[in-house]
Residue frames as a rotation matrix with the C-alpha (Angstrom) as fourth column:
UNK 1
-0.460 -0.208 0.863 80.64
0.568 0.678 0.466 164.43
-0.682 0.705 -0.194 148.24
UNK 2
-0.213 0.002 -0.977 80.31
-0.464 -0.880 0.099 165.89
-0.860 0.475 0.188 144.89
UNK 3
-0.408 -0.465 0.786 79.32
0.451 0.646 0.616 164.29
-0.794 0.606 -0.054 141.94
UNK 4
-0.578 -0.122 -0.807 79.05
-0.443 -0.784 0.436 166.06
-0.685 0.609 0.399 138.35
UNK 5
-0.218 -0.158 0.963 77.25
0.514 0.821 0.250 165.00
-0.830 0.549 -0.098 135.43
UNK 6
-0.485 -0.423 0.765 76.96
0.874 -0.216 0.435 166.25
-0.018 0.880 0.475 131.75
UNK 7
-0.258 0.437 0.862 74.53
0.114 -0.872 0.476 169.37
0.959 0.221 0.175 133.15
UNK 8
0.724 0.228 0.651 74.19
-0.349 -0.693 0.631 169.29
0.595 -0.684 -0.423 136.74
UNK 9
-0.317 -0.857 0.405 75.86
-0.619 -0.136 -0.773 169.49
0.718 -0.496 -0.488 139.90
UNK 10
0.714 0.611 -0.343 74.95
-0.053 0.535 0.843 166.98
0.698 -0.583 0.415 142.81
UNK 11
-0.705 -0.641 0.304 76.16
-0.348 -0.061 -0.935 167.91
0.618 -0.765 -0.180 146.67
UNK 12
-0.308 0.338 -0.889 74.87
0.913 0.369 -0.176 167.79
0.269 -0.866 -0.422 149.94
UNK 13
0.416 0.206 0.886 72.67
0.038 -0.977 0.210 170.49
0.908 -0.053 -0.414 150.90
UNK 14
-0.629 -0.436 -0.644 72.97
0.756 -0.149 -0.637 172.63
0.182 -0.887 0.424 153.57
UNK 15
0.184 0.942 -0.279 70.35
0.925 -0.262 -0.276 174.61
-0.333 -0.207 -0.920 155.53
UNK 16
-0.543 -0.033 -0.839 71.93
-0.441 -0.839 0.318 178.12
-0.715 0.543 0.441 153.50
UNK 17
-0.977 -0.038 0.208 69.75
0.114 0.735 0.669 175.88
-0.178 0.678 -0.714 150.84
UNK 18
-0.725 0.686 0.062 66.95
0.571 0.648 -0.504 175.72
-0.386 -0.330 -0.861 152.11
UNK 19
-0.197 0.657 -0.728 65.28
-0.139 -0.754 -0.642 178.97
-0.970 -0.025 0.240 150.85
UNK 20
-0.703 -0.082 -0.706 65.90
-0.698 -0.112 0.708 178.24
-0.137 0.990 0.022 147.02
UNK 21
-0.951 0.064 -0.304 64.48
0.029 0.992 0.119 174.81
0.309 0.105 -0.945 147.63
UNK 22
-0.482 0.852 -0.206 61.19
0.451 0.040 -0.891 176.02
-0.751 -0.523 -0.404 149.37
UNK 23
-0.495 0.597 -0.632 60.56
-0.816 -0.569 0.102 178.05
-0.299 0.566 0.769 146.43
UNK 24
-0.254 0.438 -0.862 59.56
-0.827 0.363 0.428 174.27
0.501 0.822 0.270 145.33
UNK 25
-0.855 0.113 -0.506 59.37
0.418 0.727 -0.544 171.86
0.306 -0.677 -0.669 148.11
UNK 26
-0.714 0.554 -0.427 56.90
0.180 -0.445 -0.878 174.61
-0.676 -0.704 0.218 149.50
UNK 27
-0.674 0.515 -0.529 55.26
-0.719 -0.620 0.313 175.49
-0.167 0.592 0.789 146.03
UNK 28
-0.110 0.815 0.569 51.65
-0.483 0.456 -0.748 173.48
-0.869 -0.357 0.344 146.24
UNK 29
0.656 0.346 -0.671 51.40
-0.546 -0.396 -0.738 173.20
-0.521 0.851 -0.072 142.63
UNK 30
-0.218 -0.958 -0.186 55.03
-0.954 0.249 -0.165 172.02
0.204 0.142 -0.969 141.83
UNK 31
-0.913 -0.048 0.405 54.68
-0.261 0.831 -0.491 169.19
-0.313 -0.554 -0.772 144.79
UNK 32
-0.104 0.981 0.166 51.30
-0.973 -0.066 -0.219 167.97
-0.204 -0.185 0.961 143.78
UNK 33
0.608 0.431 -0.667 51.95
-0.301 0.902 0.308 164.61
0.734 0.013 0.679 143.56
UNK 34
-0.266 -0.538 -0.800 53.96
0.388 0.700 -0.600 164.35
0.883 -0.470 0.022 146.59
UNK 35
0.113 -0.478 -0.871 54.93
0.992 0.098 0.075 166.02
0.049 -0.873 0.485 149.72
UNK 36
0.008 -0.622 0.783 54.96
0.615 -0.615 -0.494 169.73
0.789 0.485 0.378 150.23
UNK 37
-0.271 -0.271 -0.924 56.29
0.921 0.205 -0.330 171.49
0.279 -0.941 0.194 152.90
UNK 38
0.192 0.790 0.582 54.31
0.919 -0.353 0.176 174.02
0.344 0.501 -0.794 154.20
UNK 39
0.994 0.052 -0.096 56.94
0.101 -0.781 0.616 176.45
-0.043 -0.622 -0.782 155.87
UNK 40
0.587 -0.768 -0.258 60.33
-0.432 -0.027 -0.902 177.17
0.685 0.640 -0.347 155.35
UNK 41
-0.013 -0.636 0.771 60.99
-1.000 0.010 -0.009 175.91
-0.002 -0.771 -0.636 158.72
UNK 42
0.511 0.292 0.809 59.44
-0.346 0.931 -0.117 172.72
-0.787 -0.220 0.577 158.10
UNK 43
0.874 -0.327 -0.360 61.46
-0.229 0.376 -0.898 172.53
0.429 0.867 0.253 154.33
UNK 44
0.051 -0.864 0.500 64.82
-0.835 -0.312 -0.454 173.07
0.548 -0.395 -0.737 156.72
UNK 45
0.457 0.429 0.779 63.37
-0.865 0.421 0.275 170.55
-0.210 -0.799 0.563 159.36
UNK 46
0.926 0.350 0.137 62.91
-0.170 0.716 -0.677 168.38
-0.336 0.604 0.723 156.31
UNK 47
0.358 -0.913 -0.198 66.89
-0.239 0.115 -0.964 168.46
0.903 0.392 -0.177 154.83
UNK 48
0.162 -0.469 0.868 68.34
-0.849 -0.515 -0.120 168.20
0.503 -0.717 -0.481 158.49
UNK 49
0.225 0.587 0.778 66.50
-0.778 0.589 -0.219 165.19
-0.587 -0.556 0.589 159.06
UNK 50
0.971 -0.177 -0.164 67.93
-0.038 0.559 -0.828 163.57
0.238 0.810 0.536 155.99
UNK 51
0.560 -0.800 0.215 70.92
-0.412 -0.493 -0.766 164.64
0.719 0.340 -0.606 156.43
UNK 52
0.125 -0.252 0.960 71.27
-0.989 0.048 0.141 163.11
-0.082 -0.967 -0.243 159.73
UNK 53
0.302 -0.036 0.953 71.16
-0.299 0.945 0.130 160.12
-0.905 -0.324 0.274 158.72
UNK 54
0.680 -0.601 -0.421 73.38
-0.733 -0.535 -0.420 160.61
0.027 0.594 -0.804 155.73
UNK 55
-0.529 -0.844 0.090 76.45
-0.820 0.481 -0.310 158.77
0.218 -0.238 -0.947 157.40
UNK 56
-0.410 0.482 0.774 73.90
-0.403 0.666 -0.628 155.26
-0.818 -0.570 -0.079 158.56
UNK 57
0.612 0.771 -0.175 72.44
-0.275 0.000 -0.962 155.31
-0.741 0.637 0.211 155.15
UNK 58
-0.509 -0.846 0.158 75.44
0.447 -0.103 0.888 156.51
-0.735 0.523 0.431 152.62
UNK 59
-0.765 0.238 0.598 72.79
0.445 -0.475 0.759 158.45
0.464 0.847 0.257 150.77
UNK 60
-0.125 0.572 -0.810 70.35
0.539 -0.646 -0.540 161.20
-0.833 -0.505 -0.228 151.27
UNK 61
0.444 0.333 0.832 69.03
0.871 -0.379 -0.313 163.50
0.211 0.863 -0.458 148.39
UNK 62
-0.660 -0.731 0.174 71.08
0.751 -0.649 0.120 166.01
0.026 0.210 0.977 146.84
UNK 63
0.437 0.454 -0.777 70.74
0.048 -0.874 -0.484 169.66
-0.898 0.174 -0.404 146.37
UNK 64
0.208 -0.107 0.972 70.60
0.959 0.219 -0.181 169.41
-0.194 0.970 0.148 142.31
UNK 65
0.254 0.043 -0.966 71.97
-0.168 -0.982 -0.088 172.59
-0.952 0.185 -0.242 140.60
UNK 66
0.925 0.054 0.375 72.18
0.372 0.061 -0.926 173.53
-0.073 0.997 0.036 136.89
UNK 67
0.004 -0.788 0.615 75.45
0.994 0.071 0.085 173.57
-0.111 0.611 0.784 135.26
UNK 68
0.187 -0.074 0.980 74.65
0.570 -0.804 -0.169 176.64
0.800 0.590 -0.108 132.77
UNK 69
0.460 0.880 0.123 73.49
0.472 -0.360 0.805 178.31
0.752 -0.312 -0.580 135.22
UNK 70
-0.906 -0.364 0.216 74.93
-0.160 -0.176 -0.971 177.87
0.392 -0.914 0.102 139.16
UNK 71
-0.209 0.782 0.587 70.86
-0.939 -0.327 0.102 177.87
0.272 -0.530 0.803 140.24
UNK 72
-0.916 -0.090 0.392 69.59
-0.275 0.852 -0.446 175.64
-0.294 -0.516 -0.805 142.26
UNK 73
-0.497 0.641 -0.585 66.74
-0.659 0.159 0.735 173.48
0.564 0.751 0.343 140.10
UNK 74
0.594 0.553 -0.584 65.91
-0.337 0.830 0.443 170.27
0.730 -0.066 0.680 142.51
UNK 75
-0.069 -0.203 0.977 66.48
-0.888 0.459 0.033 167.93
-0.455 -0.865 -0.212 145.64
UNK 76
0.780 0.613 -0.123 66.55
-0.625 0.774 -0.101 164.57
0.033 0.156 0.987 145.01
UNK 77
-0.368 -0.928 -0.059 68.52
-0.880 0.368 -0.301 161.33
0.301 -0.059 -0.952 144.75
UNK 78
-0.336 -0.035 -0.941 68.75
0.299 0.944 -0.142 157.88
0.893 -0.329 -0.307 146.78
UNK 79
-0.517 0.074 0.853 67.25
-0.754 -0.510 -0.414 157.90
0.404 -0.857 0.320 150.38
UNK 80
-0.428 0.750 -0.504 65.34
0.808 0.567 0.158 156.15
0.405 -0.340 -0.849 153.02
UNK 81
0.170 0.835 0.524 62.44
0.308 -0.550 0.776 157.84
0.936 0.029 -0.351 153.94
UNK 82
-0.787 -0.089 -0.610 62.67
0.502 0.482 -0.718 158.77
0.358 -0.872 -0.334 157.56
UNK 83
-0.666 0.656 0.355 59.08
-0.720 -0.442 -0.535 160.23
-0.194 -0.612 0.767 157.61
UNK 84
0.719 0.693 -0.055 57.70
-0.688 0.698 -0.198 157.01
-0.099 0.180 0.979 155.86
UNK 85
-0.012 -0.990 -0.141 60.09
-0.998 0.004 0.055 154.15
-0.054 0.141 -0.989 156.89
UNK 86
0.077 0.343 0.936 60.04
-0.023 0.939 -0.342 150.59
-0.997 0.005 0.080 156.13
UNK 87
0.937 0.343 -0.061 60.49
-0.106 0.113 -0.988 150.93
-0.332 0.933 0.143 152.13
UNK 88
0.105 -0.951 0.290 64.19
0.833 0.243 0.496 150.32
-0.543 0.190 0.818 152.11
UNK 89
-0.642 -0.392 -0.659 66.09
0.010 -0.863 0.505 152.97
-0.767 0.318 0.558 149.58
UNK 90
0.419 0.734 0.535 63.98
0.785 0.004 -0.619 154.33
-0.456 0.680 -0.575 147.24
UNK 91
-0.542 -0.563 0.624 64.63
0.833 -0.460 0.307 157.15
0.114 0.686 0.719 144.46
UNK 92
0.369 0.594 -0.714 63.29
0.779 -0.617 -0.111 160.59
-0.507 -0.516 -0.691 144.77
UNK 93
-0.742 -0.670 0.033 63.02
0.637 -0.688 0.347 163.99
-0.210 0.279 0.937 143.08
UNK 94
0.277 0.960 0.027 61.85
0.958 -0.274 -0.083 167.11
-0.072 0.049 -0.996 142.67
UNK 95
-0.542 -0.481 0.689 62.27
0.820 -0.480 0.310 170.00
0.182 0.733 0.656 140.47
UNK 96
-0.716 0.092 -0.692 61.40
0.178 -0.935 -0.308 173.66
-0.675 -0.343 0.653 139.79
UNK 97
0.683 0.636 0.359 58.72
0.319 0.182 -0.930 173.90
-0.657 0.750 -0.078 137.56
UNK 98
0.707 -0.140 -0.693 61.29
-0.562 -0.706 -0.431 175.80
-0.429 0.694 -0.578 135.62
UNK 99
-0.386 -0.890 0.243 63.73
-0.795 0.455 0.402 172.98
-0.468 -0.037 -0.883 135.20
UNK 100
0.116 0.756 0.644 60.76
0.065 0.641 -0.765 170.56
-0.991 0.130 0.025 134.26
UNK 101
0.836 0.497 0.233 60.62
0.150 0.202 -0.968 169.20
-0.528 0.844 0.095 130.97
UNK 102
0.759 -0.431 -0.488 64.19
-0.632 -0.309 -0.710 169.00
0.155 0.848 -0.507 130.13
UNK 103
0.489 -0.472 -0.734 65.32
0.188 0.879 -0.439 165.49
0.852 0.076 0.518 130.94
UNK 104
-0.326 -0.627 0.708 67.05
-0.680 -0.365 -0.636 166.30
0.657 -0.688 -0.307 134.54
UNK 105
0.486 0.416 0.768 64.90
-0.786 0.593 0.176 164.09
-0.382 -0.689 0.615 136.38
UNK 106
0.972 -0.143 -0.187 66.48
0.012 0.824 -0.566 160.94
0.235 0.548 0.803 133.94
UNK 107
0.700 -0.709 -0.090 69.30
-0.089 0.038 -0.995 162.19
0.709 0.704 -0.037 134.53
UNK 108
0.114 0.020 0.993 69.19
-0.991 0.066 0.113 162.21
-0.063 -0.998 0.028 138.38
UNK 109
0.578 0.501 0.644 67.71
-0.639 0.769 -0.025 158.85
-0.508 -0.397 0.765 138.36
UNK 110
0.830 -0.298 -0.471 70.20
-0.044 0.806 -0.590 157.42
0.556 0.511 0.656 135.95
UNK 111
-0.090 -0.995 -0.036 73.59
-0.382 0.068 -0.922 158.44
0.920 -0.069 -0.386 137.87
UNK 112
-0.146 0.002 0.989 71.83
-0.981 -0.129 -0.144 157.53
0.128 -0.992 0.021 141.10
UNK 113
0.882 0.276 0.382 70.78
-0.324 0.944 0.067 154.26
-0.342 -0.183 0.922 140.34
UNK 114
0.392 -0.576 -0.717 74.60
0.074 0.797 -0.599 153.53
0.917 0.182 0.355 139.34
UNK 115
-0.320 0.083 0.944 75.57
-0.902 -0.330 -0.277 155.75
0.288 -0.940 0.181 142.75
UNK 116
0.834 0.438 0.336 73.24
-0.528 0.811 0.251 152.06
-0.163 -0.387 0.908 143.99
UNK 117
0.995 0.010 0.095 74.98
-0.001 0.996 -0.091 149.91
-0.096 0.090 0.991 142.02
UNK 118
0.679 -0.661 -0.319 78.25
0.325 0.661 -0.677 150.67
0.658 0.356 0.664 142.07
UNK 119
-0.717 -0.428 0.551 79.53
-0.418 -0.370 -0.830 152.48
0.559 -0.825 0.086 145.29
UNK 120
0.106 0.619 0.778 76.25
-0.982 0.186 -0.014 151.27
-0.153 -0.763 0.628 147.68
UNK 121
-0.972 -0.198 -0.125 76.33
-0.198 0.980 -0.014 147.93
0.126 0.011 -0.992 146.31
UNK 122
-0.219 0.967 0.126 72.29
-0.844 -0.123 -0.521 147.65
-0.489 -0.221 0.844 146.31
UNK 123
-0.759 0.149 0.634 70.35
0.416 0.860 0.297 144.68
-0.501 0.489 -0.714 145.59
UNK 124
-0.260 0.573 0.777 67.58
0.819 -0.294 0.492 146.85
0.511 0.765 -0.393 144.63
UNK 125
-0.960 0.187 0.210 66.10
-0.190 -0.982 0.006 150.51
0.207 -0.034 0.978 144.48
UNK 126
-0.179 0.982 -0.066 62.47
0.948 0.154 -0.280 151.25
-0.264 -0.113 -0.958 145.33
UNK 127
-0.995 0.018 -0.102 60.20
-0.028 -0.995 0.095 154.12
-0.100 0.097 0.990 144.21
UNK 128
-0.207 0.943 0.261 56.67
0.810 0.315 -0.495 155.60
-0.549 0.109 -0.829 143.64
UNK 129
-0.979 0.147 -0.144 55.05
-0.167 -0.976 0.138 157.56
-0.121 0.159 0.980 141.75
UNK 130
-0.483 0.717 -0.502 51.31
-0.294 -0.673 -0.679 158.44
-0.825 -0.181 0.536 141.32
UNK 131
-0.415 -0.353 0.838 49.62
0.764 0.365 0.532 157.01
-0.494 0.861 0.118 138.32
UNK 132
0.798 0.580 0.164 48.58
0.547 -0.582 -0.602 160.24
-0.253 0.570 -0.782 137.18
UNK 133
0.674 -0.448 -0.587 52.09
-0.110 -0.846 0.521 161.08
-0.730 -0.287 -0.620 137.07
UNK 134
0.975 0.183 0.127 52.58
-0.024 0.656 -0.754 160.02
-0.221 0.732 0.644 133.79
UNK 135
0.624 -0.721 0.302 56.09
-0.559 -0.682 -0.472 162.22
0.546 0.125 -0.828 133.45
UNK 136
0.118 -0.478 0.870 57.92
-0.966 0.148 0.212 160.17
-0.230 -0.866 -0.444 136.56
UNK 137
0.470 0.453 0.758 56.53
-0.398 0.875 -0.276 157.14
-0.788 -0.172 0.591 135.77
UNK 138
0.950 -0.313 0.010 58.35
0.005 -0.018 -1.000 157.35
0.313 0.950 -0.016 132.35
UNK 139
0.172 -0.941 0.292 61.49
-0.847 -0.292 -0.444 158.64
0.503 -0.171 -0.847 133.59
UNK 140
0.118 -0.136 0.984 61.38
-0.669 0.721 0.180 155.36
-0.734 -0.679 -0.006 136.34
UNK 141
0.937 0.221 0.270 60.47
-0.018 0.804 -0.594 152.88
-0.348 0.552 0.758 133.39
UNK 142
0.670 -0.741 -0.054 63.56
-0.253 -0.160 -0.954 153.87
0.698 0.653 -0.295 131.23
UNK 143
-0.167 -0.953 0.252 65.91
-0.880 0.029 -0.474 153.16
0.444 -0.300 -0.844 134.21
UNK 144
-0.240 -0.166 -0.956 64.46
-0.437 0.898 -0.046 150.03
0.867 0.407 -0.288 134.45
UNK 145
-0.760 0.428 0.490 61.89
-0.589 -0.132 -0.797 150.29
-0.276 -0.894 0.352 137.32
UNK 146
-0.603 0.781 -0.162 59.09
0.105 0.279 0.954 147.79
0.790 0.559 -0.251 136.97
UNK 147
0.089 0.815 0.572 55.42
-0.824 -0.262 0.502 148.27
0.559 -0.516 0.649 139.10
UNK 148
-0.948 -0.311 -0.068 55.76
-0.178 0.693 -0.699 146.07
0.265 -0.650 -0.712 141.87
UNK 149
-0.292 0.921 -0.257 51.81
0.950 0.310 0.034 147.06
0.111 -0.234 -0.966 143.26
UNK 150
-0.146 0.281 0.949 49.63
-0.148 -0.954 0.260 149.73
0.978 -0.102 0.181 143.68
UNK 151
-0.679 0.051 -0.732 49.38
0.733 0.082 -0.675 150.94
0.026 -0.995 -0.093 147.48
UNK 152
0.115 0.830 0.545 46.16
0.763 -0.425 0.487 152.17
0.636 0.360 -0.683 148.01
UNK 153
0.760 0.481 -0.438 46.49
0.636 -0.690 0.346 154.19
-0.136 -0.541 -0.830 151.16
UNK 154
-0.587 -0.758 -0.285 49.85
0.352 -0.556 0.753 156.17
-0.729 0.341 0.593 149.56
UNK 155
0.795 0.484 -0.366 47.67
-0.192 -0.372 -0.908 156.51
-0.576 0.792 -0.203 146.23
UNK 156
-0.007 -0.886 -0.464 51.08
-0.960 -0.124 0.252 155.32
-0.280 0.447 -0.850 144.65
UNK 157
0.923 0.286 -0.256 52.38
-0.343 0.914 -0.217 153.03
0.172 0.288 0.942 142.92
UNK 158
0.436 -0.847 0.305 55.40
-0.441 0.095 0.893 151.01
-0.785 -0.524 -0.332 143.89
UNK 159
0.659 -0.623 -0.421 58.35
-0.389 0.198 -0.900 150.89
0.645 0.756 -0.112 141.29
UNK 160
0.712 -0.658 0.246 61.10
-0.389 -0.078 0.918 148.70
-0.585 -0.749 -0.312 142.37
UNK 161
0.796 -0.440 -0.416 64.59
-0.406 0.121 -0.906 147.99
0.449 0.890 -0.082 139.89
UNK 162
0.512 -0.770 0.381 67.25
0.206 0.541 0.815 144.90
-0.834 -0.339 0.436 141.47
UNK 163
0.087 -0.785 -0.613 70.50
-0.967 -0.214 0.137 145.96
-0.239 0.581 -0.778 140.09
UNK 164
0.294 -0.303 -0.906 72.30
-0.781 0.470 -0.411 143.85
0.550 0.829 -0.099 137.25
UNK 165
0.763 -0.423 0.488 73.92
-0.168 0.600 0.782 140.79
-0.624 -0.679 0.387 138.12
UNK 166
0.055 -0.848 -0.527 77.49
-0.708 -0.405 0.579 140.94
-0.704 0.341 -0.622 137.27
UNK 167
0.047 -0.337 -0.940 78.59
-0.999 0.000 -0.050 139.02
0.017 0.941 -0.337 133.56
UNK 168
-0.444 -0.530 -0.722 78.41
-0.426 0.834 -0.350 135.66
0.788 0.152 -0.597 133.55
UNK 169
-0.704 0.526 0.477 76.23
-0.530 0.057 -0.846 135.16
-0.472 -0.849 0.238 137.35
UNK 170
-0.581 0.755 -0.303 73.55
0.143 0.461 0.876 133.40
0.801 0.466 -0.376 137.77
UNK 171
-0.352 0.707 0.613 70.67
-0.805 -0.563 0.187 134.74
0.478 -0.427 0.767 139.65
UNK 172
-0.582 0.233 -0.779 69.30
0.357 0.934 0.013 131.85
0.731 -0.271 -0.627 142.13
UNK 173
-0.269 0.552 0.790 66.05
-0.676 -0.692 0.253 132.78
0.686 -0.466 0.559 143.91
UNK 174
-0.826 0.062 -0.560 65.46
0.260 0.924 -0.281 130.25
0.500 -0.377 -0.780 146.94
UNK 175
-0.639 0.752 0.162 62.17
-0.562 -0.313 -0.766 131.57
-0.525 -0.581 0.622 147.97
UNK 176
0.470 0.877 0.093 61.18
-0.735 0.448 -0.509 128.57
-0.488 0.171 0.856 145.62
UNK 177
-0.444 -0.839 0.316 62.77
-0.474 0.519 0.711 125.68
-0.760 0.166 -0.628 145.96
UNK 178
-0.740 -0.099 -0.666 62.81
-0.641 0.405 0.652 123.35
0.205 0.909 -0.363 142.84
UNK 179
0.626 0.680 0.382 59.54
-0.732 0.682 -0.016 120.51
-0.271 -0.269 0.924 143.15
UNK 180
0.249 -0.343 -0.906 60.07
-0.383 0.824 -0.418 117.04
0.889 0.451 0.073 142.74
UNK 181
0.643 -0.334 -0.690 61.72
0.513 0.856 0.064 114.34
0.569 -0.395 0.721 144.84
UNK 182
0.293 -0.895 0.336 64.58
-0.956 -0.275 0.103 115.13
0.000 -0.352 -0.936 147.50
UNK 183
0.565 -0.547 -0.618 67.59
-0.329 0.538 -0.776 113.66
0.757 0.642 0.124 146.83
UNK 184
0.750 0.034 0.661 69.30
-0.629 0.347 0.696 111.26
-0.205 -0.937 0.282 148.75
């Protein structure tokens, strides 16, 4: 699967990938608020393992490339964790420093969260980010992520955005039923 949008490309990597991507998955600096891998075997390890589980999932993080360009800029997308699991799908990304600071990350996070809502069919998206990560945390808000809680032993907070309900719906939460009398 391919999917285009007004500057980048979004595919499925593949482990010929994997070097561009360590320049930043591996670069300490870059990854400081997340994850960084600390070998190119472990960045490889690290796609493979997604990737496997691709088809079970219907989503896994892209290799992100720049339009202008052809270069690969970023990984990211929809996923379930499978090195921290139990958070349902959650959003993810991560960029060259050189790609930073020109809206790509919004723009990930906006075609993926329809990518949820309108081919997965999600009730809702999860993410974190760091609250020193003021940059992410923005980019989440605007697509309509709200703080769910901080988790202390992640150091993260948890963003989590329940897709639209369709025109005319009516949302009905039964995890509180109405008070009062039962009817009879």
């Amino acid at each position: 699967m391919r999917i285009e949008t007004a500057r980048l490309i979004l595919r499925q990597p593949t482990l010929a990938d994997a070097p561009a991507l360590f320049a930043f998955l591996g670069n300490a600096e870059a990854m400081r608020y997340t994850h960084v891998d600390s070998t190119l075997h472990e960045c490889r390890r690290r796609i493979a393992v997604h990737e496997r589980r691709r088809p079970k999932d219907g989503c896994a993080p892209w290799t992100i490339i720049a339009k202008a360009t052809g270069d690969i800029i970023g990984w990211g997308g929809l996923y379930e964790d499978p090195f921290d699991p139990g958070w349902g799908v959650e959003i993810g990304y991560y960029f060259h420093p050189s790609a930073w600071g020109f809206g790509y990350a919004t723009e990930l996070t906006n075609v993926s969260v329809d990518f949820a809502d309108d081919t997965l069919m999600l009730p809702e998206i999860g993410a974190f980010a760091r609250p020193e990560n003021a940059a992410s945390r923005r980019v989440l808000e605007k697509a309509g992520f709200e703080i769910v809680r901080y988790v202390p032993e992640m150091e993260r907070f948890l963003y989590r955005r329940l897709r639209p309900k369709p025109e005319g719906a009516v949302r009905i939460d039964c995890a509180d039923p109405p008070a009062g009398p039962a009817a009879g």
